[in-house]
mmCIF file of the N, C-alpha and C atoms, coordinates in Angstrom:
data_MODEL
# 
_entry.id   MODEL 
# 
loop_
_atom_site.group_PDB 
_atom_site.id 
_atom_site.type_symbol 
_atom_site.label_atom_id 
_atom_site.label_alt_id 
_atom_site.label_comp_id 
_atom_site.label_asym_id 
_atom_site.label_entity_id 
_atom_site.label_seq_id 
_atom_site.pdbx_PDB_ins_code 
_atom_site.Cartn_x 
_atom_site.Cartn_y 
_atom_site.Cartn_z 
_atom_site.occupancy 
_atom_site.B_iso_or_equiv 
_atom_site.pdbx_formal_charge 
_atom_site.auth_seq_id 
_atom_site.auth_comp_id 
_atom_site.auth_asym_id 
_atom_site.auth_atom_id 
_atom_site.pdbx_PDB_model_num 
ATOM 1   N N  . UNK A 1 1  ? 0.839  -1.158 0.000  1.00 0.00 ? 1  UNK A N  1 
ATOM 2   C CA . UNK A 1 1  ? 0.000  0.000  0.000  1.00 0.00 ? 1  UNK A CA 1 
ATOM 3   C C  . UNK A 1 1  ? 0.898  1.239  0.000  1.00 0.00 ? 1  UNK A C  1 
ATOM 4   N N  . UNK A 1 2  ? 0.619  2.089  -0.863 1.00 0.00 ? 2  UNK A N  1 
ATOM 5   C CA . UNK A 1 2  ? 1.200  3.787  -1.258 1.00 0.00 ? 2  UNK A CA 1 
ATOM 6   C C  . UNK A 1 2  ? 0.636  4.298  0.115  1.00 0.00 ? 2  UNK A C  1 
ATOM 7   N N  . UNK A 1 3  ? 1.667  5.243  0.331  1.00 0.00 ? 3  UNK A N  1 
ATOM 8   C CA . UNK A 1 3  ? 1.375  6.284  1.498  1.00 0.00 ? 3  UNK A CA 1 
ATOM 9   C C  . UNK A 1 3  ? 1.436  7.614  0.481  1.00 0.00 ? 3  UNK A C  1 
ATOM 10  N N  . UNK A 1 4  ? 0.207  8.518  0.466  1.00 0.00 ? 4  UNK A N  1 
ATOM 11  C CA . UNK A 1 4  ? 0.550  10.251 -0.174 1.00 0.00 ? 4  UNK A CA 1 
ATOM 12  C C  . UNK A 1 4  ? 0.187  10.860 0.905  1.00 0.00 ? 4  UNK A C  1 
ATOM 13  N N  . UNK A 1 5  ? 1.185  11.974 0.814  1.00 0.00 ? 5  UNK A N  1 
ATOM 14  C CA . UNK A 1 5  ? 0.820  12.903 2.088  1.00 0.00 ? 5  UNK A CA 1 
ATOM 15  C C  . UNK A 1 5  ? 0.590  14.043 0.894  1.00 0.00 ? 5  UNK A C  1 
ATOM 16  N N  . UNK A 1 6  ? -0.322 15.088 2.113  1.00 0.00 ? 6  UNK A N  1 
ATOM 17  C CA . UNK A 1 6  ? -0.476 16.244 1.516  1.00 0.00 ? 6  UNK A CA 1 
ATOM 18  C C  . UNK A 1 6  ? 0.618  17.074 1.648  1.00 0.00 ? 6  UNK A C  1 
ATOM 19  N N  . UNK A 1 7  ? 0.982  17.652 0.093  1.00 0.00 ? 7  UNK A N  1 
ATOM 20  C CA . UNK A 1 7  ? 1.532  18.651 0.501  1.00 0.00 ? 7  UNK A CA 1 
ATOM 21  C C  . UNK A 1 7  ? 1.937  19.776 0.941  1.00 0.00 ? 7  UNK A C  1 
ATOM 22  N N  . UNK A 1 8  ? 2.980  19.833 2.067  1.00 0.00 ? 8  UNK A N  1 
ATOM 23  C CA . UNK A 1 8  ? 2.967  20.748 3.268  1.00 0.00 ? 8  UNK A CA 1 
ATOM 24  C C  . UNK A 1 8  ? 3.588  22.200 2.536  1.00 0.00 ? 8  UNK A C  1 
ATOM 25  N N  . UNK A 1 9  ? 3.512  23.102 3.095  1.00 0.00 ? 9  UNK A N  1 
ATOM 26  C CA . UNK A 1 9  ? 3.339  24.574 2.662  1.00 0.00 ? 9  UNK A CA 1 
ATOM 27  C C  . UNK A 1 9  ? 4.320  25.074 3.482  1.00 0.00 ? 9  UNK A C  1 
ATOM 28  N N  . UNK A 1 10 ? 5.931  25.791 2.664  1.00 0.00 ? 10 UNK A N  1 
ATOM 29  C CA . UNK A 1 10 ? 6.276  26.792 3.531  1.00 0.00 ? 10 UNK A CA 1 
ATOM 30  C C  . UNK A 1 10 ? 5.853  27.066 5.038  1.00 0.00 ? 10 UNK A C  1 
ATOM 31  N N  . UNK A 1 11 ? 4.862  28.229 4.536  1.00 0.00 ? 11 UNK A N  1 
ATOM 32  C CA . UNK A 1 11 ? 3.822  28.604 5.370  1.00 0.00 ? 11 UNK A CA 1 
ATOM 33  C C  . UNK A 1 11 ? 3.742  27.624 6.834  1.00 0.00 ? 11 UNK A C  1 
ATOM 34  N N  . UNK A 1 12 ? 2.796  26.776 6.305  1.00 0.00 ? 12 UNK A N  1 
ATOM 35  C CA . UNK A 1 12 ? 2.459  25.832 7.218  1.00 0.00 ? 12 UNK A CA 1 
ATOM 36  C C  . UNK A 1 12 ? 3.337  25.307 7.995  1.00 0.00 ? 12 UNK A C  1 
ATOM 37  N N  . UNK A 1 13 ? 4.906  25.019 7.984  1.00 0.00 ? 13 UNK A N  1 
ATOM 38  C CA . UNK A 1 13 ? 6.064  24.476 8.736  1.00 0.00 ? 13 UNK A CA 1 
ATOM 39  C C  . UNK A 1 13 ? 6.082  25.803 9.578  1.00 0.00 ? 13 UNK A C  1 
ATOM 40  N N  . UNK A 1 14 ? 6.302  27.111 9.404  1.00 0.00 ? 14 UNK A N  1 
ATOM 41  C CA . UNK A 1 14 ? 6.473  27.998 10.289 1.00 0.00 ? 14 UNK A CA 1 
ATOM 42  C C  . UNK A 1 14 ? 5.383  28.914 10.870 1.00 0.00 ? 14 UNK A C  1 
ATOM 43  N N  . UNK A 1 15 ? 3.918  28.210 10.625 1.00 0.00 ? 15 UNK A N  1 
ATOM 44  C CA . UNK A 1 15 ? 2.831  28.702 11.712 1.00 0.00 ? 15 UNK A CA 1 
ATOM 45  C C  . UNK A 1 15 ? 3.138  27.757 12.913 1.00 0.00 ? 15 UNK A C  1 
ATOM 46  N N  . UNK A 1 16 ? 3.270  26.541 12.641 1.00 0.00 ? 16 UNK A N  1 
ATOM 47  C CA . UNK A 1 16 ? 2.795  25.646 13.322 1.00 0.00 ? 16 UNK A CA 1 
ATOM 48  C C  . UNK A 1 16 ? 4.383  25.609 14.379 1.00 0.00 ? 16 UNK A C  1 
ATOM 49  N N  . UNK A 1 17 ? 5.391  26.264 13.959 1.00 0.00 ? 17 UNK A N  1 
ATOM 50  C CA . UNK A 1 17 ? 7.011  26.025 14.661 1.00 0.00 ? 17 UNK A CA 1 
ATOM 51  C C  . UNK A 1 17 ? 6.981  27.159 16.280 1.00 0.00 ? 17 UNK A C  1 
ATOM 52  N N  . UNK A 1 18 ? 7.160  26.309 17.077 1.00 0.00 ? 18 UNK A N  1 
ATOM 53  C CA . UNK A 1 18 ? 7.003  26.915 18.468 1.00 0.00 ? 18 UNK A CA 1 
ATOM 54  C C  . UNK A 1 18 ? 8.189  28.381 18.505 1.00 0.00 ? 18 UNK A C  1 
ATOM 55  N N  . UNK A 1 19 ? 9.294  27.830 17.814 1.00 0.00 ? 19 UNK A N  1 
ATOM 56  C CA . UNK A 1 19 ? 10.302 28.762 18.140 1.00 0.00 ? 19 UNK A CA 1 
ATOM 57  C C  . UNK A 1 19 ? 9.680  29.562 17.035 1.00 0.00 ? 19 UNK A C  1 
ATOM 58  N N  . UNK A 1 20 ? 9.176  29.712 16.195 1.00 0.00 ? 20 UNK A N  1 
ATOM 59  C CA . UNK A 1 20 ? 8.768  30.766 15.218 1.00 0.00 ? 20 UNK A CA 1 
ATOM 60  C C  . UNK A 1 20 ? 7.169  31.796 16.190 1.00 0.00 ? 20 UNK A C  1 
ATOM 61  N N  . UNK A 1 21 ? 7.104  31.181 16.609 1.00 0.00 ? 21 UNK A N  1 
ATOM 62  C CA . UNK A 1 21 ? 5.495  31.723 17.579 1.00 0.00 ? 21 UNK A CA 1 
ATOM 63  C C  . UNK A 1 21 ? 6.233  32.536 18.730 1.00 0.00 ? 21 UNK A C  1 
ATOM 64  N N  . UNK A 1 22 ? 7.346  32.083 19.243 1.00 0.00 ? 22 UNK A N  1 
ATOM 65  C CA . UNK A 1 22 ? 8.258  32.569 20.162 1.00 0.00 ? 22 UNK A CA 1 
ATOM 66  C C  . UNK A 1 22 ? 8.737  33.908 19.929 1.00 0.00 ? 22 UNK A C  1 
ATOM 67  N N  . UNK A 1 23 ? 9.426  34.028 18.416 1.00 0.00 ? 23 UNK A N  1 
ATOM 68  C CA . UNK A 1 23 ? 10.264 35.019 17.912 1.00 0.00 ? 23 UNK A CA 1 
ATOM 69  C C  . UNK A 1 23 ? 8.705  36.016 17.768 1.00 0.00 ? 23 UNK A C  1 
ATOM 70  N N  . UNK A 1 24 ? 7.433  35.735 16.954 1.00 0.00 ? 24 UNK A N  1 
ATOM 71  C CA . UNK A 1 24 ? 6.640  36.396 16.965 1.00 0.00 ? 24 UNK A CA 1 
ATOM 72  C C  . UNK A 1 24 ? 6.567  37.386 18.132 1.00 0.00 ? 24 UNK A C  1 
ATOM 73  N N  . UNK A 1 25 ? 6.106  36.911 19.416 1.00 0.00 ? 25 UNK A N  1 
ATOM 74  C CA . UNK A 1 25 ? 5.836  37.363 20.759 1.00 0.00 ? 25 UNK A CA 1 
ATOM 75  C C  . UNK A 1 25 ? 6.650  38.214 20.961 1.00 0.00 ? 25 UNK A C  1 
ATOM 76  N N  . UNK A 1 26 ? 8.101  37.345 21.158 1.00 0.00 ? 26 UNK A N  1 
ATOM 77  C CA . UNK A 1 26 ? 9.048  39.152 21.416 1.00 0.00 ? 26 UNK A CA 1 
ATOM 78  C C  . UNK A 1 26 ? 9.094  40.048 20.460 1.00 0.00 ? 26 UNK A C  1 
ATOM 79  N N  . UNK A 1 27 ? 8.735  39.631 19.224 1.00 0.00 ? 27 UNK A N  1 
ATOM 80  C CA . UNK A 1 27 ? 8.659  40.864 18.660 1.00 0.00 ? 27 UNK A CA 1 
ATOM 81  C C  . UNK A 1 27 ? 7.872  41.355 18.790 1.00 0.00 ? 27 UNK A C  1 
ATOM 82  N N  . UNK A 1 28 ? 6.621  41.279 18.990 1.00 0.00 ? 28 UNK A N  1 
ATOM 83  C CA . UNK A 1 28 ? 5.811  42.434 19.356 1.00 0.00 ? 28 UNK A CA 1 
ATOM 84  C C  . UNK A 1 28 ? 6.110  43.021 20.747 1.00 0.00 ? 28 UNK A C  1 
ATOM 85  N N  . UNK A 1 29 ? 6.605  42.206 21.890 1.00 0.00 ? 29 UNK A N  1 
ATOM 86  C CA . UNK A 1 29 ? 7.087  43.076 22.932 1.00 0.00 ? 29 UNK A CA 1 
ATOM 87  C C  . UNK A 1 29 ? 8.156  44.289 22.768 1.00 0.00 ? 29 UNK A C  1 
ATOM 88  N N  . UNK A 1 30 ? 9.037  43.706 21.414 1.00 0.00 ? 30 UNK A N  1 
ATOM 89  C CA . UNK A 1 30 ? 9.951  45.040 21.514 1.00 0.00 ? 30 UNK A CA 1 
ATOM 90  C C  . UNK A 1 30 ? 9.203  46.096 21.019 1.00 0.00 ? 30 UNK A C  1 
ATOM 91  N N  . UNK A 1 31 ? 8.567  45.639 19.845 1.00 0.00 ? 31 UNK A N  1 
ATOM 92  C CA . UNK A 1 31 ? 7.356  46.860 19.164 1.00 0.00 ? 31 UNK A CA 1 
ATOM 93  C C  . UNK A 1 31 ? 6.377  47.737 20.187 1.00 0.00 ? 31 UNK A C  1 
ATOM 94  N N  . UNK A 1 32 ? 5.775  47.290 20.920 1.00 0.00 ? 32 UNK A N  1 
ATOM 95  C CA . UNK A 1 32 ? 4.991  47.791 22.169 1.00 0.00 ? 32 UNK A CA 1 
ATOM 96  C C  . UNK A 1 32 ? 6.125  48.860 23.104 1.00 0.00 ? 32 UNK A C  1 
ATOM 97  N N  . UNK A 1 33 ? 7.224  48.026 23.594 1.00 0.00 ? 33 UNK A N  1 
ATOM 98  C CA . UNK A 1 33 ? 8.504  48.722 24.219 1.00 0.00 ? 33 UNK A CA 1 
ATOM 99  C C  . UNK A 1 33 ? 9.266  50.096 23.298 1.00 0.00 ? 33 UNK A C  1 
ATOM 100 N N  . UNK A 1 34 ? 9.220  49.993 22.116 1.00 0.00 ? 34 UNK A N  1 
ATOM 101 C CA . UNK A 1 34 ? 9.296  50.897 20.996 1.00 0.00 ? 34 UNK A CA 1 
ATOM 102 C C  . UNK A 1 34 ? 8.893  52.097 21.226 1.00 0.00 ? 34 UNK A C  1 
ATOM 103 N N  . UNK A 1 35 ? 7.047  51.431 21.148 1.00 0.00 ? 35 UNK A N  1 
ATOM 104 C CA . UNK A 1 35 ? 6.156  52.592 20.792 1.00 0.00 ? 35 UNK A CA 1 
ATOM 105 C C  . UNK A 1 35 ? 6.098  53.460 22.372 1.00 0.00 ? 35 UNK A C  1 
ATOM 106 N N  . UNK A 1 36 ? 6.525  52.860 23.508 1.00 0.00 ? 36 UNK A N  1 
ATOM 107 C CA . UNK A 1 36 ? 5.996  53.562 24.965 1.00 0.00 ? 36 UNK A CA 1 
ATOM 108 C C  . UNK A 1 36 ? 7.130  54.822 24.882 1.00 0.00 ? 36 UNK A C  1 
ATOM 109 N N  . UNK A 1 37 ? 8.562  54.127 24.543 1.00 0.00 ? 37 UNK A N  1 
ATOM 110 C CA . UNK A 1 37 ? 9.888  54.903 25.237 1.00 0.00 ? 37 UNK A CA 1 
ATOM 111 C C  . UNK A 1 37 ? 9.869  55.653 23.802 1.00 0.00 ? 37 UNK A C  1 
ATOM 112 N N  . UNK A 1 38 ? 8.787  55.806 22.715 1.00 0.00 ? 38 UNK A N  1 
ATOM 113 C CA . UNK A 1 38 ? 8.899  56.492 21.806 1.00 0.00 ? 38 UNK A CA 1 
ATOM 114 C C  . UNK A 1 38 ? 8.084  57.949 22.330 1.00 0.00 ? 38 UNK A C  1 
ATOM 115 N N  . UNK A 1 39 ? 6.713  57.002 22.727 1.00 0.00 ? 39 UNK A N  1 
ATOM 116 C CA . UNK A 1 39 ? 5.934  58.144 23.284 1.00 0.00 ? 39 UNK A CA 1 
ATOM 117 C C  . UNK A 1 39 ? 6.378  58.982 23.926 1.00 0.00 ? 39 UNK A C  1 
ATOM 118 N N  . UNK A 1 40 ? 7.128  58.444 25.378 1.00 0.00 ? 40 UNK A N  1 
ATOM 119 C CA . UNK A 1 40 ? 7.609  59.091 26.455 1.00 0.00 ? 40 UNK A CA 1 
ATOM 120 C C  . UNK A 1 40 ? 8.704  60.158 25.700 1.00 0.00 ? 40 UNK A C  1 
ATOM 121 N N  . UNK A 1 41 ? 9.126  59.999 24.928 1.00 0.00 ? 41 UNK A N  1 
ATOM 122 C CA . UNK A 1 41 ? 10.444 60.965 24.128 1.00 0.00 ? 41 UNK A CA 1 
ATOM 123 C C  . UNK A 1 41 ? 9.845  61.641 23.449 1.00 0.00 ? 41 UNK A C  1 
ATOM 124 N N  . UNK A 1 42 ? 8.736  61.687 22.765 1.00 0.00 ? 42 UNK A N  1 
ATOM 125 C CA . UNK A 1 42 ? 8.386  62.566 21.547 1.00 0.00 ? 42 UNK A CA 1 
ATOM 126 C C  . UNK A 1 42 ? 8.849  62.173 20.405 1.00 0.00 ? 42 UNK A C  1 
ATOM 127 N N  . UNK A 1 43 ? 9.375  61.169 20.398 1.00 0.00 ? 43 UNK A N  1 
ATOM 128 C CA . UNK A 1 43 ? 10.177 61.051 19.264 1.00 0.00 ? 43 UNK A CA 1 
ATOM 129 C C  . UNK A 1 43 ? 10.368 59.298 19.094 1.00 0.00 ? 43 UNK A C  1 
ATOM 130 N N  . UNK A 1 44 ? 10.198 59.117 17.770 1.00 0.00 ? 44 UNK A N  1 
ATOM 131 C CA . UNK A 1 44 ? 10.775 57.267 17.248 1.00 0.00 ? 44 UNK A CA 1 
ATOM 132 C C  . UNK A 1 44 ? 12.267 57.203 17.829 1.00 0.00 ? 44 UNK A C  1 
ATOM 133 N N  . UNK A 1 45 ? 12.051 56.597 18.388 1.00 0.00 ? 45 UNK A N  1 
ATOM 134 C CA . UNK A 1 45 ? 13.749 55.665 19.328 1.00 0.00 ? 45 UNK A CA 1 
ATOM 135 C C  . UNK A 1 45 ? 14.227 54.865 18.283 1.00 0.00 ? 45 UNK A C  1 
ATOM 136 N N  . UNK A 1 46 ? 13.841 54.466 17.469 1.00 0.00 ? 46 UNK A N  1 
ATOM 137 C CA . UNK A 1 46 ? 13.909 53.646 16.202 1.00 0.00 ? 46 UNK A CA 1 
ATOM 138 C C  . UNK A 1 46 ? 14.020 51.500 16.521 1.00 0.00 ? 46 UNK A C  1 
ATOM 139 N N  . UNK A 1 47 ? 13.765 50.992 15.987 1.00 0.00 ? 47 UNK A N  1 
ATOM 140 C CA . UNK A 1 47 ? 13.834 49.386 16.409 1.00 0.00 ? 47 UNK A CA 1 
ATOM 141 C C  . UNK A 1 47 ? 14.854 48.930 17.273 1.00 0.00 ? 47 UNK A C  1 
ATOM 142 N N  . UNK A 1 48 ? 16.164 49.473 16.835 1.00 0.00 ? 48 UNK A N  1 
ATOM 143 C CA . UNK A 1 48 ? 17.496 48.779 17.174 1.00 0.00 ? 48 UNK A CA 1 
ATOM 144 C C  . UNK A 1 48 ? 17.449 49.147 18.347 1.00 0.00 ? 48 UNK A C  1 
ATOM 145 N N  . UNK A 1 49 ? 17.523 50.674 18.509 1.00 0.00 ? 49 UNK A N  1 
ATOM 146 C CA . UNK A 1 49 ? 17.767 51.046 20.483 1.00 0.00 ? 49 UNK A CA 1 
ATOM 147 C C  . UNK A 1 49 ? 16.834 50.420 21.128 1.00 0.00 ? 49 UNK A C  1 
ATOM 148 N N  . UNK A 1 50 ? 15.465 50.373 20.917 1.00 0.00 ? 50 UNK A N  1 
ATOM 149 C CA . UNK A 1 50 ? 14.260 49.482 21.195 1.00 0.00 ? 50 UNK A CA 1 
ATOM 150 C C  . UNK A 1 50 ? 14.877 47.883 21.693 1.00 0.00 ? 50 UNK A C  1 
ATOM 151 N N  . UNK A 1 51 ? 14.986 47.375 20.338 1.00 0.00 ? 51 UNK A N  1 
ATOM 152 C CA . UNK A 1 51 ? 15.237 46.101 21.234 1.00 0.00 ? 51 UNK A CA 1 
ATOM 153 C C  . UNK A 1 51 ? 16.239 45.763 21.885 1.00 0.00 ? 51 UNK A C  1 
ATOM 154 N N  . UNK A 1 52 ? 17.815 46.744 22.076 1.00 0.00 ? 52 UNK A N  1 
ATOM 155 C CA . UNK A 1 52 ? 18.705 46.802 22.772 1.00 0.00 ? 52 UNK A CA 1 
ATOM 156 C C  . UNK A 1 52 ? 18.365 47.056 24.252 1.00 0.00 ? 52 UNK A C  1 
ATOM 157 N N  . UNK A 1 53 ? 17.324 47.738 24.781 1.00 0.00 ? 53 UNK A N  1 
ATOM 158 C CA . UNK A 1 53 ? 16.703 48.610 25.384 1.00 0.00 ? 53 UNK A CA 1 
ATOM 159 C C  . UNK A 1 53 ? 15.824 47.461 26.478 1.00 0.00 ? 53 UNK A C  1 
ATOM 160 N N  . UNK A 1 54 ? 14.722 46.965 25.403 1.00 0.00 ? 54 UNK A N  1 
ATOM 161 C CA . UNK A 1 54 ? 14.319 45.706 25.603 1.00 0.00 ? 54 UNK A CA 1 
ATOM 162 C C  . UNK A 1 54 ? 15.088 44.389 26.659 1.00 0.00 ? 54 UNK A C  1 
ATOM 163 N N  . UNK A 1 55 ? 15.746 44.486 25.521 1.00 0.00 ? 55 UNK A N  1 
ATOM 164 C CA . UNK A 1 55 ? 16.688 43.029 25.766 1.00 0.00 ? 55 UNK A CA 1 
ATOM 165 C C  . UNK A 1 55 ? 17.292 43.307 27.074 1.00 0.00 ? 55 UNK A C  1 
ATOM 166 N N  . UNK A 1 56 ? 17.978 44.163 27.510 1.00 0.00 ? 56 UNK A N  1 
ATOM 167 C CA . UNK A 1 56 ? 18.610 44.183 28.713 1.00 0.00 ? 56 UNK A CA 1 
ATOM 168 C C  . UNK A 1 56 ? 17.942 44.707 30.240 1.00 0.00 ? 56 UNK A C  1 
ATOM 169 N N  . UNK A 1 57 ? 16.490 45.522 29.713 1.00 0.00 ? 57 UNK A N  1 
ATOM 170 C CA . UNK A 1 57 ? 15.534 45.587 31.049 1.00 0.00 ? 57 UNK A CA 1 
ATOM 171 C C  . UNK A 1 57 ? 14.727 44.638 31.035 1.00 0.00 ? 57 UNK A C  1 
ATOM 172 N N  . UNK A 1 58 ? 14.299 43.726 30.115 1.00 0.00 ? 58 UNK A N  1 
ATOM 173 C CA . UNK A 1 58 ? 12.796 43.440 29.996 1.00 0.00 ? 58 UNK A CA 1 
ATOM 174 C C  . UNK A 1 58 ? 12.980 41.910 29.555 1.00 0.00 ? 58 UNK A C  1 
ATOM 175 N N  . UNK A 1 59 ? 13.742 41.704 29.020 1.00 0.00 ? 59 UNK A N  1 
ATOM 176 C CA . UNK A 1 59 ? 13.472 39.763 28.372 1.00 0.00 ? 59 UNK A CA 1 
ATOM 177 C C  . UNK A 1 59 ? 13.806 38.638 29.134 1.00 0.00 ? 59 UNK A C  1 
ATOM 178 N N  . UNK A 1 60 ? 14.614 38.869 30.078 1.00 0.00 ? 60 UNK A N  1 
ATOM 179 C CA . UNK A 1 60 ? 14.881 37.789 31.065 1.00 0.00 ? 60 UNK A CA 1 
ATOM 180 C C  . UNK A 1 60 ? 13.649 37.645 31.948 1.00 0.00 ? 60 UNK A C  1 
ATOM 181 N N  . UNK A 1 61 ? 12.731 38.519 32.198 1.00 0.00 ? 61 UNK A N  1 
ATOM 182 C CA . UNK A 1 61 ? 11.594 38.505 32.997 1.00 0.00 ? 61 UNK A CA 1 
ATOM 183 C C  . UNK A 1 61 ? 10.496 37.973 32.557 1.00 0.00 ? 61 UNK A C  1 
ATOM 184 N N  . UNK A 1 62 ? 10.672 38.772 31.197 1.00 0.00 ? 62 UNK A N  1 
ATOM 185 C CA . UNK A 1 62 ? 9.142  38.361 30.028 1.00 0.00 ? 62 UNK A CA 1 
ATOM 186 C C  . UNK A 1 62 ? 9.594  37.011 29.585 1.00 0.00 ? 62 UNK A C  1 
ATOM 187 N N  . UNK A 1 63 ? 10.515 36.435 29.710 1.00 0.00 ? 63 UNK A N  1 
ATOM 188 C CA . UNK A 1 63 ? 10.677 35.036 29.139 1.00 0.00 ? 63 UNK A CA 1 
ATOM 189 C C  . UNK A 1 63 ? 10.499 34.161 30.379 1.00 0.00 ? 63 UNK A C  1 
ATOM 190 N N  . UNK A 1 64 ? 10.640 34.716 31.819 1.00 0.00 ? 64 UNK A N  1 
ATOM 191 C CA . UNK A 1 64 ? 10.269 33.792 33.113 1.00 0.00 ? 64 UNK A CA 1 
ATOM 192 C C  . UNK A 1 64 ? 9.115  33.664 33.231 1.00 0.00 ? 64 UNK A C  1 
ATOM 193 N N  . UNK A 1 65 ? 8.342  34.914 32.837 1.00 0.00 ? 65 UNK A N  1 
ATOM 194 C CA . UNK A 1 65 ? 6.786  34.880 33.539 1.00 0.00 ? 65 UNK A CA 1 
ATOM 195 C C  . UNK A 1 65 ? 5.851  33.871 32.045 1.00 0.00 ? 65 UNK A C  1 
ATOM 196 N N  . UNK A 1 66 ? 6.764  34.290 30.851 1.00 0.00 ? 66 UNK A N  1 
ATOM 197 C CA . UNK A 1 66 ? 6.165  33.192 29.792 1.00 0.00 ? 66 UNK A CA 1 
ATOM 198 C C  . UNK A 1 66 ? 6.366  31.688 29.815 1.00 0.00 ? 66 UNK A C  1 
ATOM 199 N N  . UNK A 1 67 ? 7.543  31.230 30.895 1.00 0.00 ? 67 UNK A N  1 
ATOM 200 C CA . UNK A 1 67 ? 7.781  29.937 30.725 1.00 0.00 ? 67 UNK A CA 1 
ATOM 201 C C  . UNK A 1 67 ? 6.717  29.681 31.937 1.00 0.00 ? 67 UNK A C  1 
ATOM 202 N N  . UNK A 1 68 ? 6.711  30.355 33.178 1.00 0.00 ? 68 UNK A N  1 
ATOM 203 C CA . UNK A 1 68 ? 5.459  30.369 34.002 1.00 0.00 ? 68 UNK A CA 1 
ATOM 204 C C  . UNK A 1 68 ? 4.384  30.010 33.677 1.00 0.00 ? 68 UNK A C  1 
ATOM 205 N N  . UNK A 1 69 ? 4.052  30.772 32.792 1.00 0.00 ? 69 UNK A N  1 
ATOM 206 C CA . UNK A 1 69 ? 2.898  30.986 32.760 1.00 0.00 ? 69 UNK A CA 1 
ATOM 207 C C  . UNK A 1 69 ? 1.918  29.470 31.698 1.00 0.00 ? 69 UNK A C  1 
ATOM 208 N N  . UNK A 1 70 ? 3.032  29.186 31.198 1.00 0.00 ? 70 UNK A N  1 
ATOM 209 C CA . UNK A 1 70 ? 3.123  28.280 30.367 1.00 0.00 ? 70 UNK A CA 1 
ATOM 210 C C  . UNK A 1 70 ? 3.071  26.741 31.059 1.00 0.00 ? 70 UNK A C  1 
ATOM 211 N N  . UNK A 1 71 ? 4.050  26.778 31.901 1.00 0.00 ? 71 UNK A N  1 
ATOM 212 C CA . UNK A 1 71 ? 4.000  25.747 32.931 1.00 0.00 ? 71 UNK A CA 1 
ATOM 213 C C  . UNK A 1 71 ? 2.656  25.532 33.859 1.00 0.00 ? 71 UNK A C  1 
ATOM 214 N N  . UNK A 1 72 ? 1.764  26.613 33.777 1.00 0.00 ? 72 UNK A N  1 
ATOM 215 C CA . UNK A 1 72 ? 0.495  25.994 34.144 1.00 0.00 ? 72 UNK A CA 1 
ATOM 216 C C  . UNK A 1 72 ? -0.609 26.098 33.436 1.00 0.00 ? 72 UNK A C  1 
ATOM 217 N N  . UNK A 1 73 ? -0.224 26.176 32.317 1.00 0.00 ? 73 UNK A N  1 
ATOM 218 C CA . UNK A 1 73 ? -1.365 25.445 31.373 1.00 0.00 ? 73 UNK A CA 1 
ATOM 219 C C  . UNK A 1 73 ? -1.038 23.989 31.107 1.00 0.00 ? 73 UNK A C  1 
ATOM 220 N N  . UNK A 1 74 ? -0.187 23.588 31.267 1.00 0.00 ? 74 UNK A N  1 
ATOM 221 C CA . UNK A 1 74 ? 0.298  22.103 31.235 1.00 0.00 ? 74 UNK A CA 1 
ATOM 222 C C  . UNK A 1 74 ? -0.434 21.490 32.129 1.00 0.00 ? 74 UNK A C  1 
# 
């Protein structure tokens, strides 16, 4: 007996990829982090200082309270 699978889509390998859903999330945290320390300035901080900015106040925490938080939906 033949086995056909359907064929899988680009696409479809990287909706469904945890570390791709991952990279999603912080990126919108740096985007959100962006837009606040943009507000607060008057002015676009631009991406890079953003997620430099990010990365060293904010991701070690946002990645504890996500593995947390995660650990009890299990």
């Amino acid at each position: 007996m033949t086995r056909t699978h359907a064929p899988v889509e680009p696409g479809d390998l990287l909706k469904n990829s945890t570390l791709y859903r991952e990279f999603l999330a912080e990126r919108d945290e740096i985007l959100r982090h962006k837009w606040i320390e943009s507000e607060k300035l008057g002015r676009d901080i631009g991406f890079e200082r953003a997620l430099l900015d990010w990365m060293l106040k904010h991701r070690t925490p946002w990645r504890q309270a996500r593995a947390a938080a995660k650990g009890m939906m299990n």
